[in-house]
TIBA-206662 format. One record per residue (C-alpha): x, y, z; residue in three letters. Coordinates in pm, whole numbers, plus 50000, padded with zeros to 5 digits. Layout:
<node <X, Y, Z>, 'ALA'>,
...
// end
This chain:
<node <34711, 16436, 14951>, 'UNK'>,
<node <34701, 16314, 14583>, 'UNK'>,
<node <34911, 16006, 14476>, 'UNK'>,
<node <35076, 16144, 14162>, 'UNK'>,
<node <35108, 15812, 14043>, 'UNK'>,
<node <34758, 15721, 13981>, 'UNK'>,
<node <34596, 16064, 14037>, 'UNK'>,
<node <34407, 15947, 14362>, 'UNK'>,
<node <34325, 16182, 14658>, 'UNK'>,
<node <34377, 15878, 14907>, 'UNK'>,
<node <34688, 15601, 14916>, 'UNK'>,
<node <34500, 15275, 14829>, 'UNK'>,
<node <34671, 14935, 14985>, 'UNK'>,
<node <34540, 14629, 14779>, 'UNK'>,
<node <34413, 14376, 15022>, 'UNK'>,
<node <34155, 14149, 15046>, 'UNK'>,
<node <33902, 14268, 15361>, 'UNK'>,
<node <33540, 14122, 15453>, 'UNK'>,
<node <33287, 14366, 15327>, 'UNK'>,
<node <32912, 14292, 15392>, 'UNK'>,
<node <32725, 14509, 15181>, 'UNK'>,
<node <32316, 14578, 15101>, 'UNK'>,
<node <32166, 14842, 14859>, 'UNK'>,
<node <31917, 15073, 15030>, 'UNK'>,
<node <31621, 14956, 14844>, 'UNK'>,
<node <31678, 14546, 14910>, 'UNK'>,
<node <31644, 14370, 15210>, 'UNK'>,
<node <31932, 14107, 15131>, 'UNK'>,
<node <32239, 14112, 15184>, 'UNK'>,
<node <32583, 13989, 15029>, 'UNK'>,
<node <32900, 13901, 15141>, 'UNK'>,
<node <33187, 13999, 14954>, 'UNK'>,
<node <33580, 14104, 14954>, 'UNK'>,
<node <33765, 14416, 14855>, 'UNK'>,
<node <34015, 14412, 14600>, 'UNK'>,
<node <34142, 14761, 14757>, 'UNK'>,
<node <34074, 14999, 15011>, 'UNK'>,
<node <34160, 15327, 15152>, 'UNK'>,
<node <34012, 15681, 15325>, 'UNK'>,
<node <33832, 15766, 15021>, 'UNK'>,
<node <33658, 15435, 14920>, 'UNK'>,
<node <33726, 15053, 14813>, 'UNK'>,
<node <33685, 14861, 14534>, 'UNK'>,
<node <33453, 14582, 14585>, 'UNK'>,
<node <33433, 14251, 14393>, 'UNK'>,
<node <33095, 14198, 14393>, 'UNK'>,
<node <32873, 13865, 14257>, 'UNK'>,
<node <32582, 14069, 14119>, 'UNK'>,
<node <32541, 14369, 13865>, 'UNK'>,
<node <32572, 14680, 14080>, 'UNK'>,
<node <32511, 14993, 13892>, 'UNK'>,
<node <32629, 15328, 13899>, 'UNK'>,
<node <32515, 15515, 14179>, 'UNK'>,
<node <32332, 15248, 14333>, 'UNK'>,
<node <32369, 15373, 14725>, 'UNK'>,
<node <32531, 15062, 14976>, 'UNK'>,
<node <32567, 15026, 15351>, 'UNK'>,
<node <32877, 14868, 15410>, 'UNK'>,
<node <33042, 14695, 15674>, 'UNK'>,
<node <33378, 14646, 15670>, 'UNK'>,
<node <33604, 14413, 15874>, 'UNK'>,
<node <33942, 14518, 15866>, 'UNK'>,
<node <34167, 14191, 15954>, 'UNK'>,
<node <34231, 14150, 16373>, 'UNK'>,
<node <33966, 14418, 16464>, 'UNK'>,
<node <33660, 14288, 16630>, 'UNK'>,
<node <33425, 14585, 16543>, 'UNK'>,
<node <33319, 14601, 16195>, 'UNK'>,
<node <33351, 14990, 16024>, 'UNK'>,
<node <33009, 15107, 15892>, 'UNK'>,
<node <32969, 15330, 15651>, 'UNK'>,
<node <32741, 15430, 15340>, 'UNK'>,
<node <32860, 15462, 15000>, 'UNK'>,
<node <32829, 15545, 14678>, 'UNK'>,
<node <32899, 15322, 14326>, 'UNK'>,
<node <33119, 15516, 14118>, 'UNK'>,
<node <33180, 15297, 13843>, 'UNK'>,
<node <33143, 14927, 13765>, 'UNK'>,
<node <33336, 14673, 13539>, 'UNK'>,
<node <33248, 14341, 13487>, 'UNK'>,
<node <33527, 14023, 13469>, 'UNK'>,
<node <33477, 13687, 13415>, 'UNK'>,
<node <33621, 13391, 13620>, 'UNK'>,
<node <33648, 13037, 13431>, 'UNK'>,
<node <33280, 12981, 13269>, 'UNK'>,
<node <33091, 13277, 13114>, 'UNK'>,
<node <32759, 13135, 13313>, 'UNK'>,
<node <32894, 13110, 13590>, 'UNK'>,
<node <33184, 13274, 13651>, 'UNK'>,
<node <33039, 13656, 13641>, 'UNK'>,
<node <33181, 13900, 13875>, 'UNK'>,
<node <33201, 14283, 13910>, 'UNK'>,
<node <33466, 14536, 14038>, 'UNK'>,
<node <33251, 14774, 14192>, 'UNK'>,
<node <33429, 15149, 14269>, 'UNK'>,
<node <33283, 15235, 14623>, 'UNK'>,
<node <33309, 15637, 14760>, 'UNK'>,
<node <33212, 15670, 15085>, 'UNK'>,
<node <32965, 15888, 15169>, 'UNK'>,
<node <32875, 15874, 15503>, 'UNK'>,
<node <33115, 15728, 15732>, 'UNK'>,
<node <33266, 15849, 16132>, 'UNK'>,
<node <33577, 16017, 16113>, 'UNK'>,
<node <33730, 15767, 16356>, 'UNK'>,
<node <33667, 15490, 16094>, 'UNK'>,
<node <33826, 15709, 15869>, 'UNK'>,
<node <34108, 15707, 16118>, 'UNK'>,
<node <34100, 15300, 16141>, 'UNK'>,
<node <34117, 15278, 15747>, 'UNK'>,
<node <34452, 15514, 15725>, 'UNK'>,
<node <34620, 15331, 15979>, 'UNK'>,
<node <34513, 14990, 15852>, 'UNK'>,
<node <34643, 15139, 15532>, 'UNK'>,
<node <34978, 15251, 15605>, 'UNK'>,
<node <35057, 14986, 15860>, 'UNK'>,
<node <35029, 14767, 15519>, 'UNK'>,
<node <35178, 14994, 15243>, 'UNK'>,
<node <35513, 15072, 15400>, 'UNK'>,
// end
């Protein structure tokens, strides 16, 4: 189903959710929130430089569920914004796909979604 609107495959509800997210190739990881989210993918505000196609394991805690969604994903695109000092103050938008992810999670996301975007 394609929003016509903004020419998305997925309806997107702008919320703020707990992501914890790690590339493949690091040991760390980073705590973080969305800035959107729906079946397709979110968009991630994240405190370092991600780059495009950098690959992530995600997992996301949607608000009053007690068992986080994991999933894999994909960076898509990146833009950078800046918050009160140059220095200090760097952050990133970070468009996530999902690439791997169960389809009941998929389920969890839609209903989070439209429980929201009504």
């Amino acid at each position: 189903m394609e929003n016509q609107q903004e020419g998305r495959r997925f309806v997107r509800l702008n919320a703020l959710v707990d992501v914890v997210y790690k590339k493949l190739s690091f040991l760390e990881e980073e705590l973080s929130l969305t800035k959107n989210i729906s079946k397709g993918g979110i968009c991630l505000i994240a405190y370092e430089e991600l780059k495009e196609s950098d690959i992530l394991d995600l997992e996301i805690y949607l608000p009053e569920d007690k068992i986080p969604i994991n999933a894999t994903g994909r960076v898509v695109w990146v833009k950078e914004f800046i918050i009160g000092s140059p220095i200090k103050g760097k952050r990133f938008d970070a468009g996530i796909e999902f690439m791997e992810i169960k389809e009941e999670d998929l389920n969890r996301i839609d209903r989070y979604v439209f429980t929201f975007k009504r």
